[in-house]
N, C-alpha and C positions, 0 to 999 in steps of 0.2 A: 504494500500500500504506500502511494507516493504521496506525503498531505501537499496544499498549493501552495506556492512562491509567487511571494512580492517582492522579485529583486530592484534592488536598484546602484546600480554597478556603480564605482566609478567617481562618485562624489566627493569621496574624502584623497584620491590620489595616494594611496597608501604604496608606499615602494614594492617592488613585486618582488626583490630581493631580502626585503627583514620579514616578509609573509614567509618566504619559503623558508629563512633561516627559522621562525617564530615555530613551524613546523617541522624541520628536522630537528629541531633542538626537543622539542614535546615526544616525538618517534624515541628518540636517543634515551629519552628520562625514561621512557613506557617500558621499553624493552625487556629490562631486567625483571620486571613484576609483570610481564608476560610470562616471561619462563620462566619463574616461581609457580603460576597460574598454570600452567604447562607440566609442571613436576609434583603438583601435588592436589589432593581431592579431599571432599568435606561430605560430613556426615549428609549437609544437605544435599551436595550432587546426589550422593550416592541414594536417597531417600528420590529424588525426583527422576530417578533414571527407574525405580521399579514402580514411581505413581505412572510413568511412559509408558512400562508393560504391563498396564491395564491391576497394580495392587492400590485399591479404595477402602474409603471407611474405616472403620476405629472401633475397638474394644467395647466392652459394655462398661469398663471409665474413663471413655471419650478420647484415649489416649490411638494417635493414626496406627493403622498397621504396619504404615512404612517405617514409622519411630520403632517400634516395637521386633520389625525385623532386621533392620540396621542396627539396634544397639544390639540385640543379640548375636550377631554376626560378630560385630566389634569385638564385643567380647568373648567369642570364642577361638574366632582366629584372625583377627583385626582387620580392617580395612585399606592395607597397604595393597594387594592384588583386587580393592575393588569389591561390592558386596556380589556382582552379580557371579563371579565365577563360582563362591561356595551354597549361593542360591539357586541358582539351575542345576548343578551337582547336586545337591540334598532333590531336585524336583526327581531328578532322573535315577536317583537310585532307591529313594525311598515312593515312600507308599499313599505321596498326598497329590491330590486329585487336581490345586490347584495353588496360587499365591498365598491366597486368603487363608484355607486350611494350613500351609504351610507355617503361616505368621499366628496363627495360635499355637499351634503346637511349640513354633520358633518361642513365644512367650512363656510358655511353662515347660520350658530348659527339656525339651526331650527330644530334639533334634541335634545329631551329632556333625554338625559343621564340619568340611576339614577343604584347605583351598585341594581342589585337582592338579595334578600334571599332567602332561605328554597329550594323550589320546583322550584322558578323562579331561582333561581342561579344554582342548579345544572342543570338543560336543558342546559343554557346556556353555564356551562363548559361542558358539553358533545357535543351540537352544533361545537363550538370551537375546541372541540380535534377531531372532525370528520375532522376538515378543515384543523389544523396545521399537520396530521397524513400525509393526500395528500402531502404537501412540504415532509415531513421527508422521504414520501416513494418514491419520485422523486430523493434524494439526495442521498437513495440507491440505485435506479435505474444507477444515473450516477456513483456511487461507481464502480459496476459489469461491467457495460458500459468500463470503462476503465482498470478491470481488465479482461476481454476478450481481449480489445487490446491490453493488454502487454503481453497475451498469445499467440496473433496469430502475432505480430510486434515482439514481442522479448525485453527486455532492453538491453542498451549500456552497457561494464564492467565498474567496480570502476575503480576510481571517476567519477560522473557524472561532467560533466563540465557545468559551471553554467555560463550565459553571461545573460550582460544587453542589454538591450531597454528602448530608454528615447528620443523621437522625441517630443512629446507633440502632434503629430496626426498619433492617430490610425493605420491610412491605410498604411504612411510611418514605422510605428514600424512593420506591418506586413510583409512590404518586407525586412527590417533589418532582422527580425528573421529568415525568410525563409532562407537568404543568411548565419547566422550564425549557425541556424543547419545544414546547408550542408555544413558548415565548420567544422565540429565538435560539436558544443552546444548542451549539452543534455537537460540541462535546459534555455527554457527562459522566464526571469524576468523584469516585464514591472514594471518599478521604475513611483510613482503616480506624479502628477504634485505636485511643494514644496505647501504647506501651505492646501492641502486636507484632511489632518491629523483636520487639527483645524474646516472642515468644520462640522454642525452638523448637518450632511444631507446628502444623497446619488444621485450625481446627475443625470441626465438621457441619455441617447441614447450615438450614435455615437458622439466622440470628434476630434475635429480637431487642438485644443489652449489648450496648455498647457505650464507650464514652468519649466526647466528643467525634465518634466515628462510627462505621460501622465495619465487623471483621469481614479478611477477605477470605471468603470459603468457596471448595466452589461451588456449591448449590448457592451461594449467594449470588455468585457469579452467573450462574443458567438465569436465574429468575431477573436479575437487572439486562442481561442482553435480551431473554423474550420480550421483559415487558418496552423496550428500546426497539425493537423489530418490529414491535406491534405501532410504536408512535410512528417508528419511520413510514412505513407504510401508508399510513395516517397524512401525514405531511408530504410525501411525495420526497423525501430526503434522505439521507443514510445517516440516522445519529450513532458517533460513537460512545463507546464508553472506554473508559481509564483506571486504572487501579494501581496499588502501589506495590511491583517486585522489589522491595529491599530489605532491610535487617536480615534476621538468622535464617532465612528462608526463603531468600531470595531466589533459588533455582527452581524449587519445589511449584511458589506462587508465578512462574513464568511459564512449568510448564504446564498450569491450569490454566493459565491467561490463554495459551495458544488450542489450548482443548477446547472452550468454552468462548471464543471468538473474540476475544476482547481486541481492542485495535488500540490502544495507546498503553504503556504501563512507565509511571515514575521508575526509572533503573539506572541509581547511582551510588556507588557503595560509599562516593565520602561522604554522603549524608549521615549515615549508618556509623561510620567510622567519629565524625565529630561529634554529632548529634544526641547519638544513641552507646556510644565507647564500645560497637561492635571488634573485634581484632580486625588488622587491615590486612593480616594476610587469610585468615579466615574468607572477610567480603569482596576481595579484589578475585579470590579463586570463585569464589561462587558469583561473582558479575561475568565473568567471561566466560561461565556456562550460558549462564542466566542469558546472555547477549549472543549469543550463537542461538538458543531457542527462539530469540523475537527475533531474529532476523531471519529463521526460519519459515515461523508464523504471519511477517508482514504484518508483525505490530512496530510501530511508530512508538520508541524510549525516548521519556524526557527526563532530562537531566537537574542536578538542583543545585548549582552556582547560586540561587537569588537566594538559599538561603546562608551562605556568605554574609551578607549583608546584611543581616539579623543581629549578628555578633559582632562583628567589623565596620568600621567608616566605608561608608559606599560608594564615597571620592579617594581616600587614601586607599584605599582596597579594592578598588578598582581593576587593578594590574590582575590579579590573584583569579580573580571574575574570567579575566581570558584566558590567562593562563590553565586553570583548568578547562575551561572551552576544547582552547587546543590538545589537551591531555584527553580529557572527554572522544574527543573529534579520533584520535589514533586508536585506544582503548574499543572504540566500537568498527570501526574499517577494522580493524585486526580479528575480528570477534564475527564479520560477515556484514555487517551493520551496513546499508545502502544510505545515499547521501539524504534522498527520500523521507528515510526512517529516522533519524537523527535532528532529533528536538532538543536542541541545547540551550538550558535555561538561563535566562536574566529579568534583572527587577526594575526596577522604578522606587529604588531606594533609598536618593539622598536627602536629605534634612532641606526641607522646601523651605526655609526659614536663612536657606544660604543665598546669597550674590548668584546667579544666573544658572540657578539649580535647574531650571528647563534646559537652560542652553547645554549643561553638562549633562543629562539625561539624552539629551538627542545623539551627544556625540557620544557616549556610552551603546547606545539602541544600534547605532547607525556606522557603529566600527563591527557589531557584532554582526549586524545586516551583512557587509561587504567581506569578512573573514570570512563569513560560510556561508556564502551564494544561494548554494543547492539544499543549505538544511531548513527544515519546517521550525524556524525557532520560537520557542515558549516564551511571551511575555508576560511576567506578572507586575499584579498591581502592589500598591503600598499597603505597606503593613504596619514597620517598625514607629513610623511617624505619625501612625494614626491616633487621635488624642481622645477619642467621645463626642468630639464635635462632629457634628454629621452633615452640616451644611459645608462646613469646610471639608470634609472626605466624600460628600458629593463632588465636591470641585475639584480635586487632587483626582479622583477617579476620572474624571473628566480629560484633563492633562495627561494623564498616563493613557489614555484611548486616543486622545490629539496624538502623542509621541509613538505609539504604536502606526496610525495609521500614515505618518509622514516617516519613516522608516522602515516602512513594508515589514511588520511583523506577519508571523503567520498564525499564533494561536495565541487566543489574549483573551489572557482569564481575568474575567467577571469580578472589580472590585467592588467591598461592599461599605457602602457608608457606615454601617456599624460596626466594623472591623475592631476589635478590642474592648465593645460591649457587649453583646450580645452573638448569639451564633442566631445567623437571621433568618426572620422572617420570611414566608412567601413572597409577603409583600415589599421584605429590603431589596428581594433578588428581581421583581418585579421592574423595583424601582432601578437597581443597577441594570436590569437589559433594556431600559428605556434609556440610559445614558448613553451606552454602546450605541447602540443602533443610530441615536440622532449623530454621535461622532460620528459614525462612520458614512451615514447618507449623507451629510452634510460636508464632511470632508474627507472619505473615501480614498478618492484619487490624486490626494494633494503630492504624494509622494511624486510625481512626475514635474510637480510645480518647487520642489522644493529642492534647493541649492547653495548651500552654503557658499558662505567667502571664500574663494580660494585663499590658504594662509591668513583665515577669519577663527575666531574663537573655536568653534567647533572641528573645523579641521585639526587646527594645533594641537586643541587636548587629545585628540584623536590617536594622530601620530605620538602623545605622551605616552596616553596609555598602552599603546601596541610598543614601544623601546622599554616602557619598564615589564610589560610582560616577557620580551625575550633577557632580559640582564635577571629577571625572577626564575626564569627555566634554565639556564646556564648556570646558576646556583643552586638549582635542584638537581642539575649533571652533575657537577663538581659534587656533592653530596651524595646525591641518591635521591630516590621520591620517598621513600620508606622514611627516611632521617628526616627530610624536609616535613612532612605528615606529623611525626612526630616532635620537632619542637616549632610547631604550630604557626607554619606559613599560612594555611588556608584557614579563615574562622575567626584567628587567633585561638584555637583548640590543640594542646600538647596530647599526639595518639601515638604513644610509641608500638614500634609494631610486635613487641612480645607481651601487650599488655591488651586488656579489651576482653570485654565478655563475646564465648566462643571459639577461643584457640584453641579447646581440648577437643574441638571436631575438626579441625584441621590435621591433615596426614602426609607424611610424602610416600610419594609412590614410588612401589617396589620395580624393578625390573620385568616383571611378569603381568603388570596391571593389566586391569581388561574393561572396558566398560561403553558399552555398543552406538550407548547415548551417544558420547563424545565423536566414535568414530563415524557413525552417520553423518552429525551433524556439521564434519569438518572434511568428507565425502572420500571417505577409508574405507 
């Protein structure tokens, strides 16, 4: 799935030689925490490569089967060769009929695990790739599935308009979203319940309790894309929806995104890593699963740079915003990622109370426009400066839709006047798609009018922030990205990388690893 571009080339004159260097230098940083990412696997891959060969559902206390057969494995002869080789071994020698059966009996210890060799190990990888094959050829099926429907529904024009849902039950998020695509919403994004990130597990069925969100399940998941199929159809349009692959379970929740059609998923592990104190080698190995699966699925990942700016100056931290861009930008082309797919996020975050915070906001918007041409990038709205005044965060909402639409954003999410009061209303959201919309009828297509000075305000901060973004990545060369992560370049968040909750499911892999997931998906 390709979303649309609002390019607009060319404006700022940016050297075509500190771009490429701003670029190899981000290749150069990445490298190394590839082939980390490359040498070693996590309880989650290993959990989301047998939810791929079709093992679902959970114990009778709610605990997944996948948890339940992977910690067993672990513990009886570890996950260094991989869960699947001593899994389809136990299928093929003993006496259970199916996954499911297997992972209870695997739960009450009376399965004798042992990894295969020779003759018994390769059956058993061939076994396995016959079953992980079935997931991957379902997640193409829903790929085509939804590009038939955007052929016969049609897509909305740029900018897709991006709105939340965050009831914390399901069946209420479903009639919020019904009512905000028919308000305009092109996309809708069901924000997870807070603290789901840190869960290390995937929970099950229909949710009705959540806080400030709702969990991502996948029967949560079926029921928001039906009831979404059922509005598109309705409107004549293809609404998507969005969900969040990241924290400890980020592979698991990527490959239910692609089973269950979702088309956009938040997928970025330094959120996780700053945010959340996930390990960053833990979430950088399970992002580049996780990113091989959406790019599989023809889901559209957006990235979370804007929340940078939550915790950091949004003009002096600026640099940091592209540089992870750029890091972003290699991390997914390495991983399969189409330029298409690649929603690389930024905000609308400095303190409106500065000297020509617009005019630095454009050239913020409008460096990231012409960095990456070809990607769908995610605009968000203000947050950090929002006070409880609501006429004034009607207006700043306002401006950050101005700034979007004179900078060709291409998904530009829905700010809300009560942002830091309240979690809103029908009627806040209402009222924020009536803002968008008069923005964008009204000045739409300004980007084609709009031309800074050459060697004017905007340009120059421009050209600042792209020279301190490449002198910030040569300093993350000369260190390492792991070292820079850790004494907290990005955020201002110190994550050293032996520290963080979820390193004990982090493993390296042995010489004999096997795991069918990976080699499909990298076309082995």
């Amino acid at each position: 799935m390709t979303a649309p571009l609002l390019t607009t080339p060319g404006k700022l004159r940016l050297p075509p030689a500190t771009v490429a260097r701003a670029r190899a230098l981000a290749a150069q940083a990445g490298r190394a925490v590839v082939e980390l990412a490359r040498s070693h696997t996590t309880v989650s891959v290993e959990r989301a490569t047998l939810r791929l060969a079709g093992l679902d559902g959970a114990d009778a206390e709610g605990i997944p089967w996948v948890n339940r057969l992977v910690d067993t494995v672990a513990d009886a002869v570890g996950l260094e060769h991989g869960v699947c080789l001593p899994v389809w071994d136990a299928l093929r020698t003993g006496r259970y009929r199916d996954l499911t059966e297997l992972a209870g009996h695997a739960a009450a210890r009376s399965v004798p695990f042992r990894v295969p060799e020779g003759a018994d190990a390769d059956a058993a990888a061939r076994a396995a790739r016959r079953a992980v094959a079935r997931g991957i050829a379902a997640i193409d099926a829903r790929r085509a599935e939804r590009e038939r429907l955007v052929g016969e529904l049609g897509d909305p024009p740029a900018p897709w308009i991006y709105l939340i849902v965050a009831t914390g039950d399901i069946y209420e998020d479903i009639r919020q979203a019904r009512a905000a695509a028919r308000g305009g919403a092109d996309v809708i994004a069901v924000i997870r319940s807070t603290g789901q990130s840190l869960l290390d597990y995937v929970p099950e069925g229909a949710t009705r309790e959540g806080f400030a969100g709702t969990y991502a399940t996948r029967e949560n998941f079926r029921l928001m894309r039906a009831a979404l199929d059922e509005v598109s159809a309705e409107l004549g349009r293809y609404v998507r929806l969005t969900n969040y692959a990241s924290g400890l379970c980020m592979p698991e929740i990527a490959a239910l995104a692609g089973l269950e059609r979702l088309d956009m998923m938040l997928n970025d592990c330094m959120y996780g890593i700053l945010f959340r104190d996930i390990n960053p080698v833990r979430t950088f190995v399970d992002q580049r699963f996780s990113r091989r699966l959406h790019a599989r699925a023809g889901i559209v990942i957006n990235t979370g740079e804007d929340n940078y700016l939550t915790t950091a100056d949004a003009v002096d931290a600026a640099h940091t915003v592209t540089a992870s861009q750029l890091l972003n930008e290699y991390f997914a082309k390495e991983a399969g990622i189409a330029d298409g797919q690649l929603g690389l996020g930024h905000a609308f975050e400095i303190d409106p109370g500065l000297p020509e915070s617009f005019r630095l906001e454009l050239a913020h918007a409008l460096l990231a426009r012409e960095l990456f041409p070809a990607a769908p990038l995610k605009w968000m709205p203000p947050t950090k400066h929002m006070t409880g005044d609501i006429f004034r965060g009607y207006l700043l909402n306002g401006f950050f839709n101005l700034a979007g639409a004179l900078t060709g954003q291409n998904i530009l999410l829905v700010g809300m006047m009560t942002e830091a009061v309240v979690t809103p209303f029908l009627s806040d959201r209402d009222l924020a798609l009536r803002n968008v919309r008069y923005v964008l009828g009204a000045a739409g297509s300004l980007a084609e009018d709009f031309r800074p000075v050459p060697d004017g305000f905007i340009v120059r901060r421009a050209h600042q922030v792209l020279d301190e973004s490449v002198a910030l990545l040569e300093r993350i060369c000369d260190k390492g990205l792991l070292d820079a992560i850790g004494n907290g370049t990005f955020g201002g968040m110190r994550r050293p990388a032996d520290k963080g909750r979820g390193a004990d499911g982090v493993v390296a892999r042995a010489p004999g690893y096997r795991n069918p997931a990976a080699d499909i998906l990298e076309g082995r």
